[in-house]
C-alpha positions, 0 to 999 in steps of 0.5 A: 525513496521511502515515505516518511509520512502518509502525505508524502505518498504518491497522489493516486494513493493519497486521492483513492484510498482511505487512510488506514490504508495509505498507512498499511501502503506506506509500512509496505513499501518502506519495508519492501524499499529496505529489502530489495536493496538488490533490485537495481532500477527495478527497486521502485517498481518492486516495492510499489507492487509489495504496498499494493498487494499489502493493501489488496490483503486488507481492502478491495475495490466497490466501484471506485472506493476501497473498502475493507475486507470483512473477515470473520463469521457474523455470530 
Protein backbone atom coordinates (compact mmCIF):
# COMPACT_ATOMS: atom_id res chain seq x y z
CA UNK A 1 0.00 0.00 0.00
CA UNK A 2 2.24 3.11 -1.03
CA UNK A 3 1.57 6.60 0.26
CA UNK A 4 0.22 8.93 -1.42
CA UNK A 5 1.08 11.95 0.84
CA UNK A 6 3.37 12.38 3.87
CA UNK A 7 -0.05 12.30 6.08
CA UNK A 8 -0.99 9.45 5.02
CA UNK A 9 2.12 7.69 6.61
CA UNK A 10 2.15 5.37 9.60
CA UNK A 11 1.79 7.65 12.93
CA UNK A 12 5.15 6.74 14.66
CA UNK A 13 6.64 7.99 11.54
CA UNK A 14 4.61 10.99 11.19
CA UNK A 15 5.12 11.88 15.37
CA UNK A 16 8.91 11.10 15.39
CA UNK A 17 10.63 12.27 12.26
CA UNK A 18 10.94 15.67 10.77
CA UNK A 19 9.61 16.38 7.76
CA UNK A 20 12.18 15.99 4.99
CA UNK A 21 12.44 12.92 6.62
CA UNK A 22 9.00 11.61 6.41
CA UNK A 23 9.59 12.63 2.63
CA UNK A 24 12.81 10.49 2.03
CA UNK A 25 10.69 7.61 4.10
CA UNK A 26 7.71 8.07 1.94
CA UNK A 27 9.95 7.95 -1.75
CA UNK A 28 11.53 4.96 -0.18
CA UNK A 29 9.02 2.90 0.52
CA UNK A 30 6.81 3.50 -2.66
CA UNK A 31 9.77 2.57 -4.51
CA UNK A 32 10.66 -0.31 -2.41
CA UNK A 33 6.77 -1.06 -2.66
CA UNK A 34 7.03 -0.95 -6.75
CA UNK A 35 10.24 -3.37 -6.75
CA UNK A 36 9.34 -6.05 -4.30
CA UNK A 37 6.32 -7.08 -6.19
CA UNK A 38 7.71 -10.65 -5.72
CA UNK A 39 7.76 -10.58 -2.11
CA UNK A 40 4.40 -11.95 -1.28
CA UNK A 41 3.20 -11.19 2.45
CA UNK A 42 6.72 -10.12 3.18
CA UNK A 43 6.19 -6.93 0.50
CA UNK A 44 5.20 -4.91 3.45
CA UNK A 45 7.82 -5.63 5.72
CA UNK A 46 10.41 -5.47 2.98
CA UNK A 47 9.57 -1.86 1.91
CA UNK A 48 9.18 -0.65 5.44
CA UNK A 49 12.97 -1.85 6.13
CA UNK A 50 14.05 -0.08 2.81
CA UNK A 51 12.32 3.62 3.97
CA UNK A 52 14.02 3.00 7.22
CA UNK A 53 17.48 2.49 6.25
CA UNK A 54 16.59 5.33 3.70
CA UNK A 55 16.33 7.55 6.51
CA UNK A 56 19.01 5.94 8.77
CA UNK A 57 21.41 7.05 5.49
CA UNK A 58 20.23 10.84 6.21
CA UNK A 59 19.24 11.20 9.96
CA UNK A 60 20.43 9.64 13.21
CA UNK A 61 19.00 9.49 16.33
CA UNK A 62 19.74 12.06 19.81
CA UNK A 63 17.93 10.98 22.42
CA UNK A 64 14.74 10.70 21.09
CA UNK A 65 14.79 13.29 18.17
CA UNK A 66 16.04 12.58 14.45
CA UNK A 67 18.48 15.00 13.31
CA UNK A 68 20.50 15.17 10.22
CA UNK A 69 23.65 13.78 9.50
CA UNK A 70 26.25 16.54 8.81
CA UNK A 71 28.55 15.54 6.10
CA UNK A 72 31.32 17.18 4.66
CA UNK A 73 34.63 19.05 6.27
CA UNK A 74 33.97 22.45 8.11
CA UNK A 75 36.62 24.72 6.29
Amino acid sequence: MPYATEQDLPLPVRKHLPPHAQEIFRAAFNNAWDEYTDQGEKREETAHRVAWAAVKRHYRREGREWVPIRTGRAI
